[in-house]
Structures are given as C-alpha cells and as structure tokens.
N, C-alpha and C positions, 0 to 999 in steps of 0.2 A: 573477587567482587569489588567492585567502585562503590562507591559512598554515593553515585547517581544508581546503584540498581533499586529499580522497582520504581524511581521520580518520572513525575510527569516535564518535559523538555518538551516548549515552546517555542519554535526558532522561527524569528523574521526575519526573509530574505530583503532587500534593498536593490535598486539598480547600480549595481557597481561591479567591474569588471571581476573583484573575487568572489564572487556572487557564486563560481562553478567549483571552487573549493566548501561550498558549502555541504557537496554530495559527501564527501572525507569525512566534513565534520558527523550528518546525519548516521554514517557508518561507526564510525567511534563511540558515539554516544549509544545505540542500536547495541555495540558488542558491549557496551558497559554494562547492559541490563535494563537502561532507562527506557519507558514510552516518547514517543518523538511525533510531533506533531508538526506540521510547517505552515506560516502564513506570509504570504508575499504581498511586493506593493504590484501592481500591474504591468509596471516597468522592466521588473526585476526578469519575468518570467523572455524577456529580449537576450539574458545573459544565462539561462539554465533553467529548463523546459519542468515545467508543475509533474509532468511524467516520468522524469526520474527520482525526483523529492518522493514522487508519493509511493515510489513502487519499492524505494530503498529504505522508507520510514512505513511502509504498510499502511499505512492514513490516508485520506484523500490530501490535497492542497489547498488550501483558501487563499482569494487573492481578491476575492469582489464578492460584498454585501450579497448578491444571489445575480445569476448567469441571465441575462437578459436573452438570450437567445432558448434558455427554460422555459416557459412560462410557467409550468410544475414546480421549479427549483424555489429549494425553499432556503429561507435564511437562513445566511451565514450569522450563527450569533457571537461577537467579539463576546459580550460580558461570557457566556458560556465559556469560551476560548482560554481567556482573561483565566477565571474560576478556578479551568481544568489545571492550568501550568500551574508547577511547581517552582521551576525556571524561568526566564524568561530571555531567550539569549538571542537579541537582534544583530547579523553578521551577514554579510557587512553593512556596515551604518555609516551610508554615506555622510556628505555635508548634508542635502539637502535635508534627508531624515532627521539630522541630529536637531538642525535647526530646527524643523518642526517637532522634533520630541521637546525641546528647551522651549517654546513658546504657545505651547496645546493649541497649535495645526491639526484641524482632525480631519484631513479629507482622505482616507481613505483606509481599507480595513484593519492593517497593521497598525496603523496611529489609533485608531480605538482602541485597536484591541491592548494598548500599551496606554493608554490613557485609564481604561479600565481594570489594568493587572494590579493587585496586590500582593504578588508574589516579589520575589528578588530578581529584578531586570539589568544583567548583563551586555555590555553592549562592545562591539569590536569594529572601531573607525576605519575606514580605507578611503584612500582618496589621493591625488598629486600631493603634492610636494607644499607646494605654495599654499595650494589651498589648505593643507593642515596647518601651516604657519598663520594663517590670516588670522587676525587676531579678534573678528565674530565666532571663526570657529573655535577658540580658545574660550573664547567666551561660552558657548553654546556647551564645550565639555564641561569645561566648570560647574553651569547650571546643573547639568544634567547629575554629576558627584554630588553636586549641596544637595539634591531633590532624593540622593541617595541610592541612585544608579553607579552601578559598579564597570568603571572603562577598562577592557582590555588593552592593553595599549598599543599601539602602532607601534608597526619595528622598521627599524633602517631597511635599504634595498633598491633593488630596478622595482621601476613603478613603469604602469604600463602607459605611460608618456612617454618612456626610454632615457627617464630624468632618474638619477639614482639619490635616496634620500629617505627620510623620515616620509610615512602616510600609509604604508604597505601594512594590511591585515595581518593581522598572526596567526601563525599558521593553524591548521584544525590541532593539530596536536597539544600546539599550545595551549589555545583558546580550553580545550579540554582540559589539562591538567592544572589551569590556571584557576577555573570554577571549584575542582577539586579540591583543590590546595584551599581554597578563600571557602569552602563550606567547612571545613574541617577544621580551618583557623576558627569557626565560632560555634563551635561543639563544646559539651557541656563536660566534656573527659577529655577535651584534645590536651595532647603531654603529658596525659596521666598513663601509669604503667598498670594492669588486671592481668593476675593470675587466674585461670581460671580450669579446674579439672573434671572431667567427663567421664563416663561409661565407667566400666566396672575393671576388675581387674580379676586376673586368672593365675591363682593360685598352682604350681606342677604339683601332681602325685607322683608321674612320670613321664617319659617322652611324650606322652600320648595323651595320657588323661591329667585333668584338671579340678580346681574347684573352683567352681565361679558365681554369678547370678543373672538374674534376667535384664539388668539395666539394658538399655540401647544405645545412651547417649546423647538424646534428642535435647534434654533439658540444658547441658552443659553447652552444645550446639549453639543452640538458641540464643542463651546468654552471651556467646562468644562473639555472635551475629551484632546484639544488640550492644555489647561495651566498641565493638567496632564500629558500629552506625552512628555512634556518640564520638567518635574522635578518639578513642584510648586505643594505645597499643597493648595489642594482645597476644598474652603466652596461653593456648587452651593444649593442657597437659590431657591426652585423649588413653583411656585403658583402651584394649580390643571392642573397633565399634564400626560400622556399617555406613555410620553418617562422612557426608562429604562437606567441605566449607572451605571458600574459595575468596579471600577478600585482604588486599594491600595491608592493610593491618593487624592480623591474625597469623602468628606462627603456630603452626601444629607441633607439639611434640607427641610422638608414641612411644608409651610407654607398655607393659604387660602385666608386673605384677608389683603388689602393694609397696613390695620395698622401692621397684624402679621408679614410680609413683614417687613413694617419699624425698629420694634422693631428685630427681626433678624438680617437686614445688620448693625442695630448700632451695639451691640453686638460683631461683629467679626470686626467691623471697621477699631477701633483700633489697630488691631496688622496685619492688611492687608498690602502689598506692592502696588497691585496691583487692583480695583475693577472695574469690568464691568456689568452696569447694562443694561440689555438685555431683563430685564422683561416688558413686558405690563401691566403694574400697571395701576386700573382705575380713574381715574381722580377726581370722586365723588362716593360716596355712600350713601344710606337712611340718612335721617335724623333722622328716627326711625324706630327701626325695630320689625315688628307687633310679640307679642308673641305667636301667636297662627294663622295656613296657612287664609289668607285672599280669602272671598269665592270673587265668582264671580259677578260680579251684571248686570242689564242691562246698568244702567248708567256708563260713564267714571269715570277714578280712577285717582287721579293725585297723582304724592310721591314727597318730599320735597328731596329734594338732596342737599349736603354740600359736600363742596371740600375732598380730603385728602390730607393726610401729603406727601409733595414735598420729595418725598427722595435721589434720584439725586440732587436737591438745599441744601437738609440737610448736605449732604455731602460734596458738592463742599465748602461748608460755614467752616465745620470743617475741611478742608483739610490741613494736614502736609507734611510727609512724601508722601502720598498716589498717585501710578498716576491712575488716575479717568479716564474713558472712560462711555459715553451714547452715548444712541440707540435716532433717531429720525426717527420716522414714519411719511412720509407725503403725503397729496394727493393734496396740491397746493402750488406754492413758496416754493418750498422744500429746495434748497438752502438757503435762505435768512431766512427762519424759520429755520434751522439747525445752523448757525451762530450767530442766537439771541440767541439760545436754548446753545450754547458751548458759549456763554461770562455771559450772568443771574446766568449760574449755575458753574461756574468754573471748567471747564472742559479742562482737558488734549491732550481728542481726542472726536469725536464724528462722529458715523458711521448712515448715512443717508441712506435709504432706501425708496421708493417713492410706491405706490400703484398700480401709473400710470407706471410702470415699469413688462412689460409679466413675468410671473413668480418667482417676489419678492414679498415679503409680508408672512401672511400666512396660515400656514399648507401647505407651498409650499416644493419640496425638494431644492430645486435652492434659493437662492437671488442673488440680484446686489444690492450692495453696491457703493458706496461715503464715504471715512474718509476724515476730515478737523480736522486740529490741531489749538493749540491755538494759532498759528500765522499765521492760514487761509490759506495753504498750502492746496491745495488738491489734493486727489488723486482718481483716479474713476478705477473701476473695471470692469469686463464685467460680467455677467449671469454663477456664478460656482454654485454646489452641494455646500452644507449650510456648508459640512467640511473644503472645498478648502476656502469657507471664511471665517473660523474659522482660519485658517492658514495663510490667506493674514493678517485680525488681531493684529495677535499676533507679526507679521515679522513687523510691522508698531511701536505696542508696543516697542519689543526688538530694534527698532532702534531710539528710542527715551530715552530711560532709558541707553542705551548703550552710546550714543550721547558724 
C-alpha cells in the first residue's frame, strides 16, 4: 500500500504534447489506491481525449464551467473540485499555464480550480527547450515555489521539436514516486523505527492441538497501517492471524508462539523509536510437548503449564531510548489492574480495554479504549472502528515524544 491509498488526486491536464502520458500517470495512481479525479484546460483535450481520462479514473472529466451544448448541464463547481483534492497535481504544465498559475489568470476551469485549492499543488513542466531556458519562465517557476507549489522537475531528452535538452516532463513513474517520497519527507514518524506486535500466539500440546485465544489481530493491523501513514518504518511482529496488510513501509514478520514472539521483538528492539505491543501473548504454555497427537482416553487429562517469557517486562527492563506502549485486557478492576500493569513493567503509555465494554475486545470491528500515561493521566475514548483508534493512539504517542 502507497502513502496515496485511500487520497483524493486532482490532476490537471494542460495543452502539451505529454498531455497522453497523463493516461500511465492516472493508472499508477488508480493501482496506488488513490481517488483520481481529472480537470482539463479545453485545449488539452486536442492532445488525449476526456474519454479515456474518465473511463481509466471512473470519474467523469471536467474541462468547461458547464457544456453549452447541455442546456440541463449543471455546473461545474472548481471550489467543490478545489475542496475534494487532497492533491493537487497539474501535468503537464505547460508555459502558458505556468505563467498564468504565477500571475492569477483565471480564465478557465483548471485556473480556478487551482486558484481555489488549499490543498498541496504539485506541478510537472513540459515544454521545448528554449522555452524552459527563457528566463519569464524561470521566473514564473520561481513564483510558483515562493507561493509554495512543489515543481517536479523537467528532465533532459528528445523533446518533441526533435531538439534534445532540458523541458521534457518526467515520466508518470516519476512524477509518482516523486509525490511520494515529498509526502513522506513531512510525516510526523518519517525515519522513525515502530515495533509493533499483533494477534495471539499458539501455544503446542502436540502436532495437532494447541492453546491459544480469540485475538484476530485487527488492532495490531490497524496500528501498523496508521505508524505507516505517519512516515515510520515498520516491523509488525504478527502471532497466527487472518488479517492482510500491504504497504512500502511495513515488514511482516510471522511468528507462532510466545517464545518466537519474544526472540523477534528482541531482535529489532534495539534500533526501535517507538514499540507497541498489541499482541495477545499467552500467559503459559505445556511444560512438554507430546511428540506424537495424544489420543483421546476416557479418563481426564491434566497438562503441566509453565509461565512464559514477560515480554512487555523484558522490555520495559531494557528500555533506553525506546517509548514503549502495552495493551491491557481486562474483565474486572480494569483501572487499577492497568496502572499496576504501566508501573511493574515500565511503561510509557498503556491502552486499556475492558471485556465488559459492548463491542471492545475481540474479533470486534469497534474497540473503546482508556490510555493512562506514566504519570497516570488518563484519557478515555468512546466506542470507534479499530482504525479511528489506531489514530486516537498514535495522536497520544506524537504528543508525548513531541512534548
């Protein structure tokens, strides 16, 4: 998953011969995950037709305030437009455009609609040779940087004058990971390292049978999602779990059982900023485990059970740098179990969650949370979808490392 899934993408086409590399661009953005939206100058559509834009971005085109040939058609609203994008990425941008973005020319939809964005306006020049030399359009890029528009830059090449040189758009691949890279540069974790550990872990009795619990995983997911959407590289240490998660910055490790678990979050410990353990690790496991499936009998069976390794305390024990966040699950004195549970193990922050609570716990989509920090500060939540507090979280995190 790209750092654009789920963004709204604004792209304004331009009259300029790369104008037909814009279909590449709309497709890349589309497989990132993003919404894609297209508005064109009326020019533009002489160099690649509103009918392939809108059938490869599933949106209609805009190119004109309303179709004069409608009398029904109703406006086209730029502010609306503007509003929607999260993005704003005009490609190619010729001279003519530029100069009119640099001197608020508004004559027609794309110049509103970019007069009116308050969004982050990307912009990717294409043009001859000469004409990127001239030094109005020098000018005009300039303006466009101070006003705080972000230029992709022109690359060297054949220009379709058959003159070879600086002016040639960059390619869609580019222009894409070049947005990428520049959102991620101003993320509130980017170059920060998050451990993070999920779902539960499966204890053997024998080949066959296990002890385990109901986790799913969802919460650890979630989190994983949301330290990636912030910029941090991610280690999400996952027990046996169902959930899928697909995103540039997110390495999966699989693990099975609590010890593999342990020896994992040591491992990347060390060079963590950040670690939240989120996983349902179980408490005990066999004290031996049978080498061959144990049959059934009439009589009862008893199994010898031995603790395992504290890994939340292992860590709170080696803590440096690190700010440490655990998960308490409780079904009575959840408070005052949550506060013994953040001082034993040296804990940063620790997010409570209660059994007795409709719709937390899990395989739920919802939790309700409780954080208490290590100076007992609390803060309670109400009943969100498991993303929304993956995001209450992290906003608790960043205000405390920020502090």
């Amino acid at each position: 998953m790209s750092v654009l899934s789920g963004k709204n993408i604004l792209i304004g086409v331009t009259a300029g011969i790369a104008a037909y590399k814009i279909t590449y661009l709309v497709r890349l953005f589309i497989k990132a995950g993003a919404n894609v939206q297209v508005v064109m100058t009326p020019a533009a559509k002489d160099f690649v037709t509103p009918l392939t834009l809108s059938t490869l971005s599933k949106n209609p085109v805009h190119s004109t305030f309303y179709d004069i040939k409608d009398e029904n058609e109703v406006w086209n609203n730029h502010v609306d437009l503007a509003l929607w994008a999260d993005y704003f990425v005009i490609a190619p941008a010729t001279a003519n455009t530029l100069s009119k973005m640099a001197n608020g020319t508004c004559d027609n939809l794309l110049l509103a609609t970019y007069l009116s964005a308050k969004c982050d306006v990307y912009f990717a020049p294409a043009m001859d040779l000469d004409m990127y030399r001239h030094h109005t359009t020098k000018e005009n890029l300039q303006k466009l940087e101070q006003f705080g528009n972000v230029m992709i830059p022109a690359e060297s090449g054949e220009l379709a004058s058959g003159l070879e040189g600086e002016g040639r758009m960059a390619e869609p691949e580019t222009i894409m990971s070049f947005i990428e890279n520049d959102i991620i540069s101003q993320l509130p974790l980017r170059g920060k390292k998050v451990i993070i550990t999920a779902g539960p872990t499966y204890e053997a009795i024998d080949p066959v049978r296990f002890i385990g619990n109901h986790s799913s995983g969802k919460m650890g997911f979630e989190l994983a999602k949301q330290a990636a959407n912030l910029g941090a590289q991610v280690i999400l240490i996952s027990g046996p779990s169902n959930e899928k998660v697909s995103h540039t910055l997110i390495q999966r490790v699989d693990v099975v059982s609590a010890d593999e678990m342990y020896q994992a979050t040591h491992q990347y410990y060390k060079d963590a900023d950040i670690a939240i353990l989120a996983a349902a690790v179980a408490d005990f496991k066999p004290a031996a485990i049978a080498s061959q499936k144990i049959k059934k009998k009439d009589a009862g069976m008893v199994i010898e059970l031995t603790p395992t390794k504290d890994i939340l305390a292992s860590l709170g024990a080696q803590k440096q740098h690190q700010f440490l966040v655990g998960f308490a699950l409780e079904t009575n004195n959840a408070l005052a179990n949550a506060k013994g549970k953040l001082k034993r193990k040296n804990l940063d922050l620790i997010v409570l969650n209660s059994l007795e609570d409709k719709g937390a716990g899990f395989k739920k989509p919802t939790n309700k949370i409780t954080i208490i920090d290590n100076k007992e500060n609390i803060m309670e939540f109400n009943l969100k979808p498991k993303a929304a507090v993956a995001q209450d979280i992290f906003d608790e995190i960043l205000k405390k490392i920020n502090a």
